[in-house]
VEXDREN-2710 file (C-alpha; in Angstrom, 1 decimal):
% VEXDREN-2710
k/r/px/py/pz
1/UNK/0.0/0.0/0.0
2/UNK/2.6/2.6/-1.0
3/UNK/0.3/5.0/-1.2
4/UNK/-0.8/5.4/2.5
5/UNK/1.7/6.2/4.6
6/UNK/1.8/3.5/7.1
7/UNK/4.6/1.5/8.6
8/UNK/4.7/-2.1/8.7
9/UNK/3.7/-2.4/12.4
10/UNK/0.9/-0.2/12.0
11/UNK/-0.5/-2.4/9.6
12/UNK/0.1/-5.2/11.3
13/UNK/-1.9/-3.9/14.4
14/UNK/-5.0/-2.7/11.8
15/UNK/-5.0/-6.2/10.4
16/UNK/-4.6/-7.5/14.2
17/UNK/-7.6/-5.4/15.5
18/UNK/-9.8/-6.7/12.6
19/UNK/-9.0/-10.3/12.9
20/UNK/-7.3/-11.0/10.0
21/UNK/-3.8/-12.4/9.5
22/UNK/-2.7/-10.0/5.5
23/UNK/-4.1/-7.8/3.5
24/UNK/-4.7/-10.4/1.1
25/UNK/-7.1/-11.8/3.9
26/UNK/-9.3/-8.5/3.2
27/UNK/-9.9/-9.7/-0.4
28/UNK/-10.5/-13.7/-0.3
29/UNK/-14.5/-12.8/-1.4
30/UNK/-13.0/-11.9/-4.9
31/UNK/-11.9/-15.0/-6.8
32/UNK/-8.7/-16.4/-7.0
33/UNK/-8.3/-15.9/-11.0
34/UNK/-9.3/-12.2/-10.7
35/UNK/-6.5/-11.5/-8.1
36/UNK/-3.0/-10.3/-8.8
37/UNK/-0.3/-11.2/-6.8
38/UNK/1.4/-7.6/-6.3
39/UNK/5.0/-9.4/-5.3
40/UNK/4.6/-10.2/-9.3
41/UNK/4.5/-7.1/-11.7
42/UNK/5.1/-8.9/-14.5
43/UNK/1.1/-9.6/-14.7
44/UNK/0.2/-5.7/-15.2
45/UNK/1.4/-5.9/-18.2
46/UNK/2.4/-2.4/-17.9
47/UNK/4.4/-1.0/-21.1
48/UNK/7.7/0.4/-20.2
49/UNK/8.2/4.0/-19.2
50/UNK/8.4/6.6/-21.1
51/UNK/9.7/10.4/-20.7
52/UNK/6.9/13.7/-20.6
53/UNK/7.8/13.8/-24.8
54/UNK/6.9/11.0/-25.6
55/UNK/4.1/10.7/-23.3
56/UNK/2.6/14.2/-24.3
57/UNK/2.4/12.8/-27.7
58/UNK/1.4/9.6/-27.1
59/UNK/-1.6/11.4/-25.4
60/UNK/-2.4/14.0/-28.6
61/UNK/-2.6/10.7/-31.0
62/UNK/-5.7/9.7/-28.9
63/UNK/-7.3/13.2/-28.5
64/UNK/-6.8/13.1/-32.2
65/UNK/-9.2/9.9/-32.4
66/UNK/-12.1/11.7/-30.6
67/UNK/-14.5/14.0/-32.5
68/UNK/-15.9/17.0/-30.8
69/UNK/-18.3/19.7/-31.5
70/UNK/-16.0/22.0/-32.9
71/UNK/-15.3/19.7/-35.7
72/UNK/-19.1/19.7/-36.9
73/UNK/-21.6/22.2/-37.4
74/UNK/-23.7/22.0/-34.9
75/UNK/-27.4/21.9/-34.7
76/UNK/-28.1/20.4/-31.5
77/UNK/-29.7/21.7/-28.2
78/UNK/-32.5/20.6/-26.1
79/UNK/-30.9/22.0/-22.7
80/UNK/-27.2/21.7/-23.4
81/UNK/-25.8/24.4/-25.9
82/UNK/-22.7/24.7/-28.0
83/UNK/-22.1/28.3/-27.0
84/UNK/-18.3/30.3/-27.2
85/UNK/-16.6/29.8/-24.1
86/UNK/-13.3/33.1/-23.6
87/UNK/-10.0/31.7/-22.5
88/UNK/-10.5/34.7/-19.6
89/UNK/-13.2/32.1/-18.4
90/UNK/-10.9/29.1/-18.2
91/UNK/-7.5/31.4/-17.2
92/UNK/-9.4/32.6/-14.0
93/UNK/-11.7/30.2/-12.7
94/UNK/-8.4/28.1/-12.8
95/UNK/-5.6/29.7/-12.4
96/UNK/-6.4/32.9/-10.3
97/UNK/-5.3/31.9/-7.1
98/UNK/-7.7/34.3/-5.5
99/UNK/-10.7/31.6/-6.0
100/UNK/-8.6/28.3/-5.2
101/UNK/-9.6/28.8/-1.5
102/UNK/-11.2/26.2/0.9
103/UNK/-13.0/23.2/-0.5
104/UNK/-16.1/24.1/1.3
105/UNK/-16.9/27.4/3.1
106/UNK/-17.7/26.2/6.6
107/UNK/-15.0/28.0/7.9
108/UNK/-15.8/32.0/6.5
109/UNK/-12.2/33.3/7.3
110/UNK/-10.3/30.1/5.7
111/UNK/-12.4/31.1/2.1
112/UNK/-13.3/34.1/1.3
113/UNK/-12.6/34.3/-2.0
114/UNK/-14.5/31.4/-2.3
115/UNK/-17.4/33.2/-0.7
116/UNK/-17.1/36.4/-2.6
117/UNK/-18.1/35.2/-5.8
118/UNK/-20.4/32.9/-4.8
119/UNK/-21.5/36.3/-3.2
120/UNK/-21.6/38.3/-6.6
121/UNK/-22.7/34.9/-8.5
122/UNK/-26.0/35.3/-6.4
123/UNK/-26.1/39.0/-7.1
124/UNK/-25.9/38.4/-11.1
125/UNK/-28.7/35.6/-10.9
126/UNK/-31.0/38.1/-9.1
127/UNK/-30.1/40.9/-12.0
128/UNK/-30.6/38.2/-14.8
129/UNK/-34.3/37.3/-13.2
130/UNK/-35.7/40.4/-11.5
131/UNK/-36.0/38.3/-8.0
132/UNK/-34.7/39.6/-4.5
133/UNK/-32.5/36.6/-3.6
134/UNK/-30.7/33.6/-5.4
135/UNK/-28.7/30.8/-3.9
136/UNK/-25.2/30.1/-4.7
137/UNK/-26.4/27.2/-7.3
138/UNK/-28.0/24.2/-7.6
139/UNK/-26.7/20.9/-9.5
140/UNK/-28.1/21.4/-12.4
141/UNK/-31.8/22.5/-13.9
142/UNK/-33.5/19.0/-13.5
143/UNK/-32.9/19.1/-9.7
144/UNK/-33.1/22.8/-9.5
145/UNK/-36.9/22.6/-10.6
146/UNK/-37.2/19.5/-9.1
147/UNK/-36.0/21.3/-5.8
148/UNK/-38.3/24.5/-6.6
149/UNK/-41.5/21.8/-6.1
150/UNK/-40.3/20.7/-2.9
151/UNK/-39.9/24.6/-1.8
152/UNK/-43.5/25.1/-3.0
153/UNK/-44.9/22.6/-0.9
154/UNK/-43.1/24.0/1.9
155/UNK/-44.5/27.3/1.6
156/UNK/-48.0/25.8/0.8
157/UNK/-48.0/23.8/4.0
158/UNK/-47.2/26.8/6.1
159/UNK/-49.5/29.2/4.3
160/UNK/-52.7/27.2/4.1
161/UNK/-52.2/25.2/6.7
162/UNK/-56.4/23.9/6.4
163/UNK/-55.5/23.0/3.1
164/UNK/-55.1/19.6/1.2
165/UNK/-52.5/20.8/-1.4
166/UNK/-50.7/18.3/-2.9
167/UNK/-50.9/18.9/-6.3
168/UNK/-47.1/20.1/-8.6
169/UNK/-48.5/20.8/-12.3
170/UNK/-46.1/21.2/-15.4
171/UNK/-47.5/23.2/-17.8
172/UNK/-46.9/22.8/-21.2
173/UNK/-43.6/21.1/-23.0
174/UNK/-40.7/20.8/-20.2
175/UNK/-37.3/19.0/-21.2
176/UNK/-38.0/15.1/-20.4
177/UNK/-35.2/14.8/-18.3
178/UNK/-36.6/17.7/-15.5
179/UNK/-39.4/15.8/-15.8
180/UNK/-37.9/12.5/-15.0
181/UNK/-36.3/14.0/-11.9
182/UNK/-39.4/16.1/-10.9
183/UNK/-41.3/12.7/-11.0
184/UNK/-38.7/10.4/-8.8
185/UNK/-38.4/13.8/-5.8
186/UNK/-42.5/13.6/-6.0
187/UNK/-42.6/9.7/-5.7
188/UNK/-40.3/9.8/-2.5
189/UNK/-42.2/12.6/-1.4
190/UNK/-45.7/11.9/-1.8
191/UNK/-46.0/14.9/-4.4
192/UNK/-48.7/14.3/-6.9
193/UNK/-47.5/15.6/-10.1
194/UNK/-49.6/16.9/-13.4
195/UNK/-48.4/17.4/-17.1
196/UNK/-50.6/19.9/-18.7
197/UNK/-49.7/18.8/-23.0
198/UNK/-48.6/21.9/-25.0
199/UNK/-51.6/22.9/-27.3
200/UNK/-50.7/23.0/-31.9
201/UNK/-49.2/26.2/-31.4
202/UNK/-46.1/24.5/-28.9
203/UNK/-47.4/26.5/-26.5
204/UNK/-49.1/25.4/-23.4
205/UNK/-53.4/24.4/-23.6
206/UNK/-54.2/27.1/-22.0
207/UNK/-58.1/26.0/-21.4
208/UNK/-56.6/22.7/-20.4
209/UNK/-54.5/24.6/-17.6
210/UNK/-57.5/26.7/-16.3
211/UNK/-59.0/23.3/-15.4
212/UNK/-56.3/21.9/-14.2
213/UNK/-55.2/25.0/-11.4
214/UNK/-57.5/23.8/-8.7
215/UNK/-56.8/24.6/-4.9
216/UNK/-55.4/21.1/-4.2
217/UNK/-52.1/22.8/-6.9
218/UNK/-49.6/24.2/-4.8
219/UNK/-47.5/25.2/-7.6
220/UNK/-47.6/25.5/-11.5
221/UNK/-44.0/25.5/-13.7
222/UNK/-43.3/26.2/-16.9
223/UNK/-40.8/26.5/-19.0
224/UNK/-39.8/29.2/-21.3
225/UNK/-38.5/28.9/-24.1
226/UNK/-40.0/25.8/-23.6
227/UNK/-38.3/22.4/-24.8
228/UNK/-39.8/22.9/-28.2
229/UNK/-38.1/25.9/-28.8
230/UNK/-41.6/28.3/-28.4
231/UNK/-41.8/31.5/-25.9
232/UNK/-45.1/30.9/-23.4
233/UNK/-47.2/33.7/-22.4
234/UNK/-46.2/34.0/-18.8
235/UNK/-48.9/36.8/-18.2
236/UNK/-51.7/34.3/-19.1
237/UNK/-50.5/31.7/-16.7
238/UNK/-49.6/34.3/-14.4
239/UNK/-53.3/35.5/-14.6
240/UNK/-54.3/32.2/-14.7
241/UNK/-52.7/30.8/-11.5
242/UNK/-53.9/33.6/-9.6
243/UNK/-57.2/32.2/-9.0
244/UNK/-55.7/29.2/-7.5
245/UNK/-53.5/31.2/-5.2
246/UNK/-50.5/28.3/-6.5
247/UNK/-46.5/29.6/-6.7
248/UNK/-45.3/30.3/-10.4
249/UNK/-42.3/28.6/-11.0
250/UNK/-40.5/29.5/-14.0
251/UNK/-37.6/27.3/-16.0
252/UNK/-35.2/27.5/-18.8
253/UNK/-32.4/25.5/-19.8
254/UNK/-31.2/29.1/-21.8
255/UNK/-30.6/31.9/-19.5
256/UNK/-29.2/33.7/-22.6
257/UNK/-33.0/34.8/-23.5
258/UNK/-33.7/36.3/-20.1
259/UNK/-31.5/39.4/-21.7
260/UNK/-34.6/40.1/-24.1
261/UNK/-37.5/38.5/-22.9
262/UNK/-39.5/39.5/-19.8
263/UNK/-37.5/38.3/-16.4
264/UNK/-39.3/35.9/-14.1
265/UNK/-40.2/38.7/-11.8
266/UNK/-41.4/40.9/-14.3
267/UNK/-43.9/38.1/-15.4
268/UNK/-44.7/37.3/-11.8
269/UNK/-42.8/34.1/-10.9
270/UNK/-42.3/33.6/-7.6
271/UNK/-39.3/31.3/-8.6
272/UNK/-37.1/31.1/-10.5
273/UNK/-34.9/28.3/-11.8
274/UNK/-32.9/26.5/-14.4
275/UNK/-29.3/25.6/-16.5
276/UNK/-26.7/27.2/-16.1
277/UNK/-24.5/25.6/-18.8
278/UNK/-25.0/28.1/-21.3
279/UNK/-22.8/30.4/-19.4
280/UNK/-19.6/30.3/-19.1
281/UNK/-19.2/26.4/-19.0
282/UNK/-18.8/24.1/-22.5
283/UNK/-21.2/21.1/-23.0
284/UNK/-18.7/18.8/-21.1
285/UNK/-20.5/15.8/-22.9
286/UNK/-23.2/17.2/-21.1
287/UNK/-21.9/17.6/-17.2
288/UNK/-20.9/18.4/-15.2
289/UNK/-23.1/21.6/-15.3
290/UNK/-25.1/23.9/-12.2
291/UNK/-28.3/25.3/-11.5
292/UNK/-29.5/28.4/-10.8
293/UNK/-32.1/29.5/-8.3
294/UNK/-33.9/32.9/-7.4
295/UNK/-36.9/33.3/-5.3
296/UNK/-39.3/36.2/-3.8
297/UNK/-37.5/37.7/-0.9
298/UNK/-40.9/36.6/1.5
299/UNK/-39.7/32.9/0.7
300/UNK/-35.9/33.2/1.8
301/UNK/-36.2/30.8/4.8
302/UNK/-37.4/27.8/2.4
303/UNK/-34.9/28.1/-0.5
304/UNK/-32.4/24.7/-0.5
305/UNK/-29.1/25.1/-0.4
306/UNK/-26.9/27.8/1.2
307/UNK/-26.7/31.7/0.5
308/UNK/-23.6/33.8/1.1
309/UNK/-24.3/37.4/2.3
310/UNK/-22.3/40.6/2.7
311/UNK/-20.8/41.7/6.2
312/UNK/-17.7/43.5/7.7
313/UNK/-15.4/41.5/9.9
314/UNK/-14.0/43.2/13.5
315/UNK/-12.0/45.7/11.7
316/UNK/-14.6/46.9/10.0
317/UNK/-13.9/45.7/6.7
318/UNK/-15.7/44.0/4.0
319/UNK/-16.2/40.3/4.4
320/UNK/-18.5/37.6/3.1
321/UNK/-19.9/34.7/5.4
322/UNK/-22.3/31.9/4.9
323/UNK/-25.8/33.8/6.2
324/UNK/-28.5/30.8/5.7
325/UNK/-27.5/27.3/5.3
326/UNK/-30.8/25.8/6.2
327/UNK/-29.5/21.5/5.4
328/UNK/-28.7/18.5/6.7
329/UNK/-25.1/19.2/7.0
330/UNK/-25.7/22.5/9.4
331/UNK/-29.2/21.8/10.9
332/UNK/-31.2/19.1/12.3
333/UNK/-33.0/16.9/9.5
334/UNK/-36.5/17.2/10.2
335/UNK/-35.7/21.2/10.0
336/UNK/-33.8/20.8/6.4
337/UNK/-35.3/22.9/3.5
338/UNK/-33.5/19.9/1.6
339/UNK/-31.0/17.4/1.6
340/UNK/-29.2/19.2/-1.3
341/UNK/-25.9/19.3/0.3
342/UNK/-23.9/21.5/-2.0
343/UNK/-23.2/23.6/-5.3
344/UNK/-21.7/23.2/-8.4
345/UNK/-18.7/25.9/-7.5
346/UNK/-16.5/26.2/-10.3
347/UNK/-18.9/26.0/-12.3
348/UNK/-20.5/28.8/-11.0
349/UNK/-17.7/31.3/-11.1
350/UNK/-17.4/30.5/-14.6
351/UNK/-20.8/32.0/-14.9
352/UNK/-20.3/34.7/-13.0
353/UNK/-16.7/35.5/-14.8
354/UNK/-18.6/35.0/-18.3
355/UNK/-21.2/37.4/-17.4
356/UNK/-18.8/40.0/-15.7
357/UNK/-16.9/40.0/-19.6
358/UNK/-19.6/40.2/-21.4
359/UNK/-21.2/42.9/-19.6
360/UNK/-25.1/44.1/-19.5
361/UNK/-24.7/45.7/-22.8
362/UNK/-22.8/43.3/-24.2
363/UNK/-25.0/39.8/-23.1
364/UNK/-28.1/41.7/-24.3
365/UNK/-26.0/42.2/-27.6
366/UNK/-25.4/38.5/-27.8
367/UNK/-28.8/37.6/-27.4
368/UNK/-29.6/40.0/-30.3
369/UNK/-27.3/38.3/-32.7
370/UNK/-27.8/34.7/-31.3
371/UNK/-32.0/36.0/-32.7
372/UNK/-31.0/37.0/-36.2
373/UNK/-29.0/33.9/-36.7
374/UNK/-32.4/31.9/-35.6
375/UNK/-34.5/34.1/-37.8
376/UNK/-32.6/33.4/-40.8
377/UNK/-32.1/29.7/-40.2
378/UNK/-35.8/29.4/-39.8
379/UNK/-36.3/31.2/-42.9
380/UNK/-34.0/29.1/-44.7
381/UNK/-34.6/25.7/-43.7
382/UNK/-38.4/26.7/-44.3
383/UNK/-37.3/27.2/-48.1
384/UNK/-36.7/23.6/-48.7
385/UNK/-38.7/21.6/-50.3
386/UNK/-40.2/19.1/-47.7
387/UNK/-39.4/21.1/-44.7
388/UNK/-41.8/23.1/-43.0
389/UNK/-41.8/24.7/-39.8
390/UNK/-44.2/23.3/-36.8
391/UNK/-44.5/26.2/-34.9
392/UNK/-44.3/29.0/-37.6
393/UNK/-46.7/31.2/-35.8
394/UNK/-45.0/30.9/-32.7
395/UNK/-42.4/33.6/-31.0
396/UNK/-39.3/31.8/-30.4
397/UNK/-35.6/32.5/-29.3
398/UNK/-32.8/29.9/-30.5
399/UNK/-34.5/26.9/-31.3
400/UNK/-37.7/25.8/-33.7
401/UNK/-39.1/22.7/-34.6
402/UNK/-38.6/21.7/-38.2
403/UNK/-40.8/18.7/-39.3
404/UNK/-38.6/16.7/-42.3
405/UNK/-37.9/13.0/-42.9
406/UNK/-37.1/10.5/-39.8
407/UNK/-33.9/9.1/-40.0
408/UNK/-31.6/11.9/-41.2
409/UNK/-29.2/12.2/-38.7
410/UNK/-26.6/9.3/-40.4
411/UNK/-26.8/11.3/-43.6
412/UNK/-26.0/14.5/-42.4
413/UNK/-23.4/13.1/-40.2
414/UNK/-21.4/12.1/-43.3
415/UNK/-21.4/15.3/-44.3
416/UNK/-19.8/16.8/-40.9
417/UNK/-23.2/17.8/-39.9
418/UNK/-25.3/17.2/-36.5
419/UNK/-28.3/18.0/-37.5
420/UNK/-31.6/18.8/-34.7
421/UNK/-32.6/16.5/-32.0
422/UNK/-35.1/14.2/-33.5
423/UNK/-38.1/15.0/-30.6
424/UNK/-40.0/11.5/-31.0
425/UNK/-37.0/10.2/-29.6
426/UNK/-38.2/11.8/-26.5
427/UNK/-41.7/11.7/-26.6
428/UNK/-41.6/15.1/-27.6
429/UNK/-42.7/15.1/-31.2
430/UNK/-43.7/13.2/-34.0
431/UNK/-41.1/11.1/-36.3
432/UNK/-39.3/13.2/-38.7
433/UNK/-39.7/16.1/-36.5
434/UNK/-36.5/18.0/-35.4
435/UNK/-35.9/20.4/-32.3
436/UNK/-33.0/22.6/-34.3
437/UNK/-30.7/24.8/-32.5
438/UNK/-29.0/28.4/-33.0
439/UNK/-26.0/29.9/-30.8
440/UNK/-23.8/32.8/-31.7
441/UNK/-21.2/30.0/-32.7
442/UNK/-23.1/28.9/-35.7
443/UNK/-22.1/30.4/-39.1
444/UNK/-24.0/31.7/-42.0
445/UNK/-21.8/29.0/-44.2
446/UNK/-23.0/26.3/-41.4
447/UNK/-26.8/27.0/-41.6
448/UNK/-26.0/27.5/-45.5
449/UNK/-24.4/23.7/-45.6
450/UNK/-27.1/22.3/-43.3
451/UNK/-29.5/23.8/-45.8
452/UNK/-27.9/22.0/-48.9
453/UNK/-27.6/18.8/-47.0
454/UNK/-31.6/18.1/-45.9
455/UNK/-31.9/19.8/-49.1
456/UNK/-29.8/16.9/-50.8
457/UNK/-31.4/14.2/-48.2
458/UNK/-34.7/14.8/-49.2
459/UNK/-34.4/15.1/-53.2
460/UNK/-35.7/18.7/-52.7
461/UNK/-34.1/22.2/-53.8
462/UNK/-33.1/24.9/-51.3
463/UNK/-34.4/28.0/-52.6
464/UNK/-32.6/31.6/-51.9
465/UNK/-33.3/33.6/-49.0
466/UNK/-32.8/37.4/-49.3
END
């Protein structure tokens, strides 16, 4: 066990105190021929050494074997996004020793640069939504809605105490994986939980919602852009909730559109949640990622997680300290807000460093030109012959529906080409129906080619588009 710094006695009193003569004791449950005698190296089969040269390249011939996004043009979405990530993001989330503090802030005076931007990261999530207090992250967007439900059903049992509500409604189309997690948190917790279908317009039914707010809902979310690319009304299912006296909850796996469209608190969410990804952080084959979550300032005491607030220390000066922690790992159990027992970091302060560089101006300008790319995409997949948009009527941000031919994705692979998430994969859509993605990465030659190719796939001819 070179690795742990033992002496021989010590071992030999471990192994004494357990009852067991060698370490080889410890593994006798494992069979024979699936044990390696360590005396005998020759059975690693390890290849000899080899200097950092030779390794470095050793290691660039397999990189060279794997494929990444960058080598395609990119079409896909549906809650991870193939957005431009600055070198400033990866130089100083890690390299800047400012931030390489304490693994966890228990300890306030041992981390606080650590605590400062997860400080400022809360202070940019409450800009972005309009609400009075954010957390310093969630896991990612499934659990950070998943989480929002369990906060509603906290504040429904305290506010209407006489009141049998048990009831979590989805409105209209979420991504199938929130759902997923939504559904398991529900099971455990006795949470019944509704799906309200998305009417032919993407959007959600809204008739089929009225009905469906009743005073057993504690809480309706939906999500916006949705998973099928369409923009809700949020003041009709603002309006519409009212009645019930249920939370709003509103989602989005692309806090990018929150620079145009109305914020969560401007449409009358009471919460606010969602993915993070899309700032700051690449698609890491989709993880690791965070959440982000911002509530009403009258529901501070049942948000999960921890929040870091501003104070002065004994000189006077400005400092940063843990202010609510209200889980397992600082409180009793039954007392827990949630058994969510951390946050996704680094991944946060490469939000909050990709925010800080872009700026209010300039994220708003991004948004802007990540629109015109969709507009024109739309516009030019539409001119093909056997394409036709689902949701043409619909307001959108970066991502439309396109219904085509199932089965293309092989063909346009060939061609260096990931084409749109085919939805009835998911349950999302019918075959041959495509959930197509924009970012400000995508090209005018890239939308062009993707053109030509369905184009090409489906025998039809891309026509011109001014």
């Amino acid at each position: 066990m070179p690795f742990i710094q033992n002496t021989e006695a010590e071992r030999r009193e471990m192994l004494s105190a357990i009852g067991v003569k060698s370490l080889e004791d410890l593994f006798v449950d494992v069979p024979a021929n699936l044990r390696i005698n360590m005396a005998d190296t020759s059975k690693f089969k390890l290849p000899a050494g080899q200097g950092e040269l030779e390794v470095t390249r050793h290691i660039e011939g397999l990189l060279a074997k794997t494929k990444n996004t960058g080598d395609y043009a990119f079409f896909r979405g549906g809650g991870i996004y193939n957005h431009f990530v600055s070198t400033v993001v990866d130089h100083i989330a890690l390299f800047d020793s400012s931030f390489i503090t304490a693994y966890t802030p228990y300890q306030p005076e041992c981390s606080q640069g650590t605590l400062t931007f997860m400080f400022e990261f809360q202070s940019s999530i409450c800009a972005l939504t309009g609400l009075e207090v954010a957390n310093a992250s969630m896991y990612d967007g499934a659990s950070a809605l998943a989480e929002a439900m369990m906060m509603g059903k906290h504040v429904a049992e305290d506010k209407w105490r006489k009141e049998d509500r048990n009831t979590f409604v989805l409105a209209g189309a979420h991504n199938p994986d929130y759902e997923q997690v939504v559904r398991t948190y529900a099971d455990v917790a006795g949470i019944k939980v509704v799906n309200v279908a998305a009417g032919a317009d993407g959007r959600v039914d809204m008739e089929a919602l009225k009905k469906a707010l009743t005073r057993k809902v504690f809480a309706v979310a939906i999500q916006s852009p949705n998973y099928l690319g369409v923009i809700e009304d949020l003041d009709a299912i603002n309006a519409a909730r009212k009645e019930s006296e249920s939370l709003f909850v509103h989602c989005t796996s692309e806090p990018l559109s929150l620079a145009l469209l109305q914020t969560p608190a401007e449409a009358g969410a009471d919460i606010a949640v969602g993915e993070g990804q899309p700032l700051g952080n690449h698609q890491f084959l989709g993880g690791p990622a965070f959440g982000y979550f911002a509530a009403r300032k009258e529901h501070l005491r049942k948000m999960p997680g921890r929040i870091v607030s501003e104070t002065v220390d004994k000189n006077g000066k400005r400092a940063f300290a843990l202010a609510l922690a209200t889980r397992e790992q600082h409180i009793r159990r039954e007392k827990a807000t949630s058994n969510i027992c951390t946050n996704q970091s680094l991944c946060a302060l490469r939000a909050l460093i990709h925010l800080a560089a872009w700026g209010k101006n300039g994220f708003v300008e991004l948004a802007e030109h990540t629109v015109a790319k969709t507009q024109y995409a739309m516009k030019k997949l539409a001119a093909i012959e056997g394409v036709k948009l689902v949701y043409a009527d619909s307001p959108v941000f970066n991502e439309f529906v396109i219904q085509a031919a199932p089965g293309l994705e092989k063909k346009l692979l060939k061609k260096k080409i990931v084409g749109g998430l085919a939805l009835d994969k998911y349950g999302k859509g019918r075959r041959g129906q495509y959930l197509v993605a924009i970012t400000e990465v995508t090209t005018k030659a890239q939308i062009d080619a993707y053109a030509d190719a369905l184009a090409e796939a489906l025998k039809g001819k891309p026509a011109a588009v001014a």
